[in-house]
TIMI-24810 format. One line per 5 residues: number of its first residue (from 1); their letters; for each residue z, x, y of C-alpha. Coordinates in steps of 0.5 Angstrom, whole numbers, plus 500, padded with zeros to 3 digits. Example, Ala and Ser with C-alpha at 12.3 -4.5 7.8 and 13.67 -1.06 7.14 Angstrom:
REM TIMI-24810
1 = AS = 516,525,491; 514,527,498
END
This chain:
REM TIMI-24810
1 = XXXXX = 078,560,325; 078,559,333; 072,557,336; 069,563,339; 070,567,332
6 = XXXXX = 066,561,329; 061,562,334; 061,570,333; 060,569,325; 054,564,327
11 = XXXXX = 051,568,331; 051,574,325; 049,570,320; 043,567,324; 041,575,325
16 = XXXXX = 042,576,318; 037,571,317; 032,574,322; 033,569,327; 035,570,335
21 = XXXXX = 042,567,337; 046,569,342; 051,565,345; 049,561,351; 051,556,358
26 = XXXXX = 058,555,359; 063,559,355; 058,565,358; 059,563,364; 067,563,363
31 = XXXXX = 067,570,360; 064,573,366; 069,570,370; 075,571,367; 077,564,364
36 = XXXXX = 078,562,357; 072,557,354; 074,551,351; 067,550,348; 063,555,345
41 = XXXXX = 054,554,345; 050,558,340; 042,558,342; 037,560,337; 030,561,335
46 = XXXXX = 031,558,328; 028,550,328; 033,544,325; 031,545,318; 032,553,318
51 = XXXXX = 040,550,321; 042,545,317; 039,550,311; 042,556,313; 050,551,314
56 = XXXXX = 049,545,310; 055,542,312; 054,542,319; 052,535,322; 046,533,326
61 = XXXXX = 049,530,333; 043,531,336; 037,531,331; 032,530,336; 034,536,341
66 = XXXXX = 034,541,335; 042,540,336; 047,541,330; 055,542,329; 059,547,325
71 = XXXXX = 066,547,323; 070,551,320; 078,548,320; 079,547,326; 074,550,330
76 = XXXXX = 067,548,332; 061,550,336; 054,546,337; 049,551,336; 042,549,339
81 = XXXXX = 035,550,337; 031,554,344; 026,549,347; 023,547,352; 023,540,355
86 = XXXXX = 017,534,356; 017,529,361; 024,526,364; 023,518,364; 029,515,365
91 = XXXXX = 033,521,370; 037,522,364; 033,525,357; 028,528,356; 022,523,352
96 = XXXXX = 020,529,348; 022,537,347; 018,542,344; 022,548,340; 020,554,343
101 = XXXXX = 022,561,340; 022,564,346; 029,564,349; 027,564,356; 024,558,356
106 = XXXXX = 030,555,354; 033,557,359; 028,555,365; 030,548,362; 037,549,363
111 = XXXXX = 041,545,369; 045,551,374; 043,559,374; 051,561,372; 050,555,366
116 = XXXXX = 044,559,364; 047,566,361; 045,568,354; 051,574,352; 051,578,346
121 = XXXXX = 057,577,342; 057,583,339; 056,588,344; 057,584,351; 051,584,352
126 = XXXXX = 048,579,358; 040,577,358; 040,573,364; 032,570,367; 034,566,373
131 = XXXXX = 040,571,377; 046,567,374; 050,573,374; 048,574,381; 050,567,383
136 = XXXXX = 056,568,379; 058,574,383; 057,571,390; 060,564,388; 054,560,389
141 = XXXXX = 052,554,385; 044,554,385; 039,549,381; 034,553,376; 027,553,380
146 = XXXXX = 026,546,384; 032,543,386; 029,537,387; 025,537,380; 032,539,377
151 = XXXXX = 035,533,379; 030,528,378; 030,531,371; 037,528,369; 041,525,374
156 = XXXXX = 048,526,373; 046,534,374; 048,531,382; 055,530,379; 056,537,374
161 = XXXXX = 053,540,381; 060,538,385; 064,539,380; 063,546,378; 062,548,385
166 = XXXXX = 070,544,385; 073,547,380; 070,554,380; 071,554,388; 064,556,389
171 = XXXXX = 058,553,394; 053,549,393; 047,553,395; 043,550,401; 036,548,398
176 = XXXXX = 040,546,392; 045,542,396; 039,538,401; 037,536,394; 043,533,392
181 = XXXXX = 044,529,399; 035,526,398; 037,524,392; 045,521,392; 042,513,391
186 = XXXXX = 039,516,384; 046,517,381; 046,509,380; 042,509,374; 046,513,370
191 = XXXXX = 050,509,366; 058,508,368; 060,512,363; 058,518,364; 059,517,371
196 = XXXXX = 067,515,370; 066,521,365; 064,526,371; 069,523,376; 075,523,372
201 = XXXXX = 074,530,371; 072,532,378; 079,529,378; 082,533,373; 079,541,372
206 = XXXXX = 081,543,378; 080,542,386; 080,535,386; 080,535,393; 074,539,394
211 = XXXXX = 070,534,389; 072,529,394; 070,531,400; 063,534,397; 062,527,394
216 = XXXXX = 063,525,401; 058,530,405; 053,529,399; 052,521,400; 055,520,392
221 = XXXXX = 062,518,395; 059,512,398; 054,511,392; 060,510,385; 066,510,389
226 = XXXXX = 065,506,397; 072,503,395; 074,510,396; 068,512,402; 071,506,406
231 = XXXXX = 079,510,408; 075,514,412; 077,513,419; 083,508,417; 088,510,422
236 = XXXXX = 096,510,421; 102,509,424; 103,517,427; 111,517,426; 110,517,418
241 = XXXXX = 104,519,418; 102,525,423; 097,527,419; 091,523,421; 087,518,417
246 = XXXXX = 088,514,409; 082,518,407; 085,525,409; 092,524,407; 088,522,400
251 = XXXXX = 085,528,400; 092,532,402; 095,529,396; 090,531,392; 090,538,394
256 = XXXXX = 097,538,391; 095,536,384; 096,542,378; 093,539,371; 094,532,372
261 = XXXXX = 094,527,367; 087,523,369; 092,517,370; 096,521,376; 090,523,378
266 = XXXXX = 087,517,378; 094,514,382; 093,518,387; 086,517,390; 087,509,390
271 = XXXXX = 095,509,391; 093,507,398; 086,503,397; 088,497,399; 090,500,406
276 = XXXXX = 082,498,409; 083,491,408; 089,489,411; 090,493,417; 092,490,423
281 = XXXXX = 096,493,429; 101,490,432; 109,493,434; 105,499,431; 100,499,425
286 = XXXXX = 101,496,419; 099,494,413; 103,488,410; 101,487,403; 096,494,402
291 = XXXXX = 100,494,395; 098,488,392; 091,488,395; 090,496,392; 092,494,386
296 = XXXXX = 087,488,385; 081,493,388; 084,499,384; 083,493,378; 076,492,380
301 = XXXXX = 074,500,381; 077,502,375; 074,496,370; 067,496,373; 068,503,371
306 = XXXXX = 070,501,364; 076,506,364; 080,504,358; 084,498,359; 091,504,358
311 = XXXXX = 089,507,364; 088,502,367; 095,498,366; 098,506,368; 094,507,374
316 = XXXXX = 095,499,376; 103,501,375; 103,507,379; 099,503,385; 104,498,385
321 = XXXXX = 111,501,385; 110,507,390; 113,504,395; 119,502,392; 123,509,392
326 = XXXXX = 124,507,398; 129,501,396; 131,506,390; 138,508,394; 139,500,395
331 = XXXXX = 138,497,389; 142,494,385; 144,498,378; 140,493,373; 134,494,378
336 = XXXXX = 135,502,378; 135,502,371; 129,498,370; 125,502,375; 128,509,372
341 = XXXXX = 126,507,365; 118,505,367; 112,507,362; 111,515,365; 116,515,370
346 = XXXXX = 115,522,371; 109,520,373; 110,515,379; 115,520,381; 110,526,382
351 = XXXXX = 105,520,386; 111,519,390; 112,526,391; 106,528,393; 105,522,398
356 = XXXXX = 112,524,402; 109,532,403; 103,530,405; 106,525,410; 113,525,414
361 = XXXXX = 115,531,409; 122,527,408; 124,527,399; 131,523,400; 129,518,395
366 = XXXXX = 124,522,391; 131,527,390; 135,521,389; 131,518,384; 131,525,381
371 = XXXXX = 138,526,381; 139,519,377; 134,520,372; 138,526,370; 145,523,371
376 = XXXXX = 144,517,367; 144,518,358; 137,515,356; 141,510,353; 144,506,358
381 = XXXXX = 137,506,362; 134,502,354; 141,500,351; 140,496,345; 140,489,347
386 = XXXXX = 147,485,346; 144,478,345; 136,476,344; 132,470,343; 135,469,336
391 = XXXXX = 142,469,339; 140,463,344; 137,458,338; 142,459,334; 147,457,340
396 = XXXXX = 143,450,338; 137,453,345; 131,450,345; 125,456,345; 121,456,352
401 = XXXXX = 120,459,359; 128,459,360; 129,464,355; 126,470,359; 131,468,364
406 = XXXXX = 136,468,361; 135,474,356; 134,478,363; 141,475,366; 144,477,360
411 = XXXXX = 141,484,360; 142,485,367; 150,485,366; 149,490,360; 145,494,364
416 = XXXXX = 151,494,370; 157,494,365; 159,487,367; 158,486,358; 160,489,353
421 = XXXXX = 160,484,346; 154,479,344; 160,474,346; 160,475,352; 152,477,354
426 = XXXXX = 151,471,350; 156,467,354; 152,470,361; 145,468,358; 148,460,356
431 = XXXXX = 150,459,362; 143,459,365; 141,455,359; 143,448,356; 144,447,350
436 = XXXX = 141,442,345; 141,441,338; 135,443,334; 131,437,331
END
């Protein structure tokens, strides 16, 4: 069962039981366009009581909105009760809901005119109240009534506008777009989840580029990400980047990103955030020390955000290692090896890909690395380890901050080829150690 044949057999069932369904918002308006929906929506005149009756194994996610989850093996869809909206109180959720039987008033509460289709899935047919089609057609994002009271409604509409207008490449409709720019400040009182939630999928549906700088002429780049904001006009030295400012060559970058995974993502828009803080012109304009302080102000963003802390850790590495390709060609063989063999290596090679096409163009090192990664077998990048912290207490060492040099001494000759027995790691590690006898 797929979700879109569970939602057709809803949709029967429901009508079998003399009840209006059809499926509704996003995934009709997906349909239309030719994209496959990873999510199905059913709307329906049957209350949550007739809903949990008629599938009584689904579960209820959102009781008070009329809302419940079917499944079927893998595959599930929410199917929602109509209803109709009380007042908004905390630019979020409603304080109430009324369940109508009138689909027409459960689409007048919906955010955008595209998400408020109904499709009939049995004979394709589209009932649309609020021109949706029409917006589809013409690629425009458009507020349902009042844009300002459909924003004030729920706050975080402001951020769905611009990604959908993203990663559909539609416009955001004049009135509707005045709306978003008047209330920009609100974004702050939506909870830091769910704007990191419509951030990193700005950042990762597609046209991430375009989010970028419609978060910025909206005044909502300023608001959740200022770190961000303050690259623009952040001039850089022509003769590497003859592009122009940090905030463009970010956004060039970001241009050329195809499904990225969040981290990469991630990586690219904060890779040079550091670049602000520590530029200085001297011979030339410089900006000595801009991975170290990126990677403390990316900590900073990414934790008051409360992105998991894996995401993090990965961002935090892309940041501070894209400027070692540059050494790559140079670098001692133990230290190639280390560097070739970090956690998501694929990904650090794509960020540093990227930032030389969107700045001096020249991928040396990039084809270096490639060509290395490729021409040595993954276990001479992680060979086992021919001596280890046991080794060196049974040669009579006491544990302490000294092993991890000694270990890394003895590693760093494996790796190069300098050893080939414990006996003689070993000899290389004790020689940075002095033995004493265990009490």
């Amino acid at each position: 069962m797929t979700n879109d044949s569970l939602a057709g057999s809803i949709v029967r069932h429901l009508r079998a039981n003399e009840h209006l369904a059809w499926l509704v918002g996003g995934c009709v308006r997906d349909l239309l366009l030719g994209r496959t929906p990873k999510d199905f929506d059913v709307a329906t005149s049957a209350t949550p009581s007739e809903l949990l009756r008629l599938f009584p194994r689904a579960g209820q996610v959102g009781a008070h909105f009329g809302v419940v989850l079917v499944h079927d093996g893998g595959a599930q869809v929410e199917v929602a009760t109509f209803r109709s909206d009380l007042d908004y109180e905390d630019g979020r959720r409603p304080t109430a809901v009324h369940f109508e039987t009138d689909p027409q008033q459960d689409v007048l509460r919906r955010d955008f005119t595209i998400n408020a289709l109904l499709l009939d899935p049995e004979t394709n047919e589209v009932i649309d109240y609020v021109g949706g089609r029409a917006d589809l057609a013409a690629g425009l994002i458009r507020a349902i009534g009042d844009p300002v009271r459909r924003f004030q409604e729920d706050h975080l509409r402001l951020l769905r506008a611009i990604r959908f207008a993203a990663r559909l490449n539609f416009t955001i409709e004049p009135a509707t777009f005045a709306a978003m720019k008047s209330l920009a400040p609100a974004i702050r009182m939506i909870s830091v989840e769910r704007v990191r939630d419509e951030i990193s999928r700005i950042l990762t549906e597609g046209g991430a580029r375009r989010g970028l700088e419609l978060l910025d002429t909206s005044g909502l780049l300023a608001e959740i990400l200022p770190e961000v904001a303050a690259l623009k006009g952040v001039e850089q030295p022509p003769e590497f980047h003859p592009e122009g400012d940090v905030w463009t060559h970010t956004l060039i970058m970001l241009d050329g990103l195809r499904e990225p995974s969040l981290e990469l993502a991630l990586g690219v828009l904060l890779h040079d955030i550091g670049k602000p803080a520590t530029f200085r012109v001297a011979d030339r304009i410089r900006f000595d020390g801009h991975v170290e302080k990126g990677v403390e102000i990316a900590r900073q963003l990414l934790g008051r955000l409360r992105f998991p802390n894996a995401v993090m850790e990965q961002v935090e590495a892309l940041i501070a290692n894209h400027m070692r390709f540059k050494d790559a060609p140079v670098m001692r063989e133990s230290k190639l090896k280390r560097f070739l063999r970090m956690p998501g290596f694929d990904e650090h090679l794509e960020l540093h890909r990227l930032d030389c096409l969107s700045s001096h163009g020249s991928l040396t090192n990039y084809d270096f690395a490639v060509a290395k990664q490729r021409e040595v077998p993954p276990e001479q990048l992680r060979p086992v380890l021919l001596v280890t912290g046991h080794d060196l207490i049974a040669a009579g060492c006491r544990p302490g901050p000294a092993f991890g040099v000694a270990l890394r001494e003895a590693e760093d000759a494996q790796l190069e080829g300098r050893v080939t027995t414990k006996e003689e790691a070993l000899k290389i590690a004790l020689a940075k150690l002095s033995p004493t006898p265990l009490p």
